[in-house]
C-alpha positions as CSV (number, residue, x, y, z in Angstrom):
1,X,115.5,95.7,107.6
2,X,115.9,96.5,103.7
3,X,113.5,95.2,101.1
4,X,114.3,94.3,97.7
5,X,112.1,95.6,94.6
6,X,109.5,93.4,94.9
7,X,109.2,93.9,98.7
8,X,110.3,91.3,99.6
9,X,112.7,91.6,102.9
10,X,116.4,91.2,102.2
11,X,118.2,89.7,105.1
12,X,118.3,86.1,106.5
13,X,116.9,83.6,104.5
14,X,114.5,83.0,107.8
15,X,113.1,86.9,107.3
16,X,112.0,86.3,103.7
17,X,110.4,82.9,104.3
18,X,108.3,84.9,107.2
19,X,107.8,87.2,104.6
20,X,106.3,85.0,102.0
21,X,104.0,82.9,104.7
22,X,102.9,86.3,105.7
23,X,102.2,87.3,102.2
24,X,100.4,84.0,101.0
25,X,98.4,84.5,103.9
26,X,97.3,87.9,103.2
27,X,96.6,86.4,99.8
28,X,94.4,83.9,101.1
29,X,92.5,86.8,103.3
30,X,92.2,88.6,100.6
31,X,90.6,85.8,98.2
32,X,88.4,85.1,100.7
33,X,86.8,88.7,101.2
34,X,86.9,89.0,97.4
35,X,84.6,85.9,97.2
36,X,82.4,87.0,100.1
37,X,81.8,90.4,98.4
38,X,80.8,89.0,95.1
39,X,78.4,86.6,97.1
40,X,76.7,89.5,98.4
41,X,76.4,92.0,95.2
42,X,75.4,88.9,93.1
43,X,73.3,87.4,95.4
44,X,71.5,90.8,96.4
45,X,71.2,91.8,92.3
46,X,69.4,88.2,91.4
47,X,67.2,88.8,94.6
48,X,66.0,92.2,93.2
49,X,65.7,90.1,89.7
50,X,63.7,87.4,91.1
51,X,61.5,89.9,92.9
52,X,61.0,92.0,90.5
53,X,59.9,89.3,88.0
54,X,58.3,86.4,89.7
55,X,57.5,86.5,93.7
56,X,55.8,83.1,93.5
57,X,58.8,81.5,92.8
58,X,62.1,82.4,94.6
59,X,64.8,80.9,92.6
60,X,67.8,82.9,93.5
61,X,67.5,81.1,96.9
62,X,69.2,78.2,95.4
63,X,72.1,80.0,94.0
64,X,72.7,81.7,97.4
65,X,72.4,78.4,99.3
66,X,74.3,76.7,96.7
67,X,77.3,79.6,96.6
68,X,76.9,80.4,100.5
69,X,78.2,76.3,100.7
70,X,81.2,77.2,99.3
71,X,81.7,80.5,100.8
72,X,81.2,78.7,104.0
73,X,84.0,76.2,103.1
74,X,86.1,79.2,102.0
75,X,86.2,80.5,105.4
76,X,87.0,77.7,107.1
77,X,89.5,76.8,104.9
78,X,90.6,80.6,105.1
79,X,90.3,80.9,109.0
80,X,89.2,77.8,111.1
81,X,91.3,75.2,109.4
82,X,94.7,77.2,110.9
83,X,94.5,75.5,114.4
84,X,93.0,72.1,113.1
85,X,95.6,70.4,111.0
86,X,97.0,73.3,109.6
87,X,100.5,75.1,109.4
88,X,101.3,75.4,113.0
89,X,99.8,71.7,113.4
90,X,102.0,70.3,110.9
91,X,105.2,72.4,112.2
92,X,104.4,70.9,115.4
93,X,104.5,67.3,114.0
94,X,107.4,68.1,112.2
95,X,109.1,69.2,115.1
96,X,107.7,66.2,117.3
97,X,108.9,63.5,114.4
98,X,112.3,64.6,114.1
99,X,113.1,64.8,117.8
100,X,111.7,61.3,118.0
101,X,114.2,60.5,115.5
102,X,117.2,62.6,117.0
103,X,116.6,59.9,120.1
């Protein structure tokens, strides 16, 4: 198989759309790690701020729960929500509706 310039596969219009579900899912991979390493340096640095200036009250704690959230919604947007009502699940109902139909 050739690819194009942009990488993109040249062949059957099939191939490329594989390609570009397989690419917007590395993109969505990627996001996600991206946003999980930020978590962690940010997180860590106002820790070592926090500690460093006032150990009675531990503030940061509320930006890491309050981030962690939506890290946690990341991933399973990112990962979990593949089986449960995503891609494959809606192929499948694709699939399922139009053979109903072809009846």
């Amino acid at each position: 198989m050739y690819t194009s310039t942009d990488g993109a596969p040249r062949g059957s219009d099939e191939q490329a759309d594989a390609y570009q579900r397989a690419r917007h899912r590395v993109g969505q991979i990627r996001g996600f790690y991206s946003n999980l390493f930020s978590y962690l340096v940010i997180v860590a640095f106002l820790a070592v701020v926090n500690l460093l200036t006032d150990r009675t009250y531990l503030w940061f704690l509320w930006v890491a729960a309050g981030w962690g959230v939506a890290v946690a919604f990341h991933a399973y947007a990112t990962f979990a929500s593949r089986g449960l009502f995503g891609r494959e699940w809606e192929e499948r109902k694709i699939r399922e509706i139009m053979d109903r139909e072809r009846k």
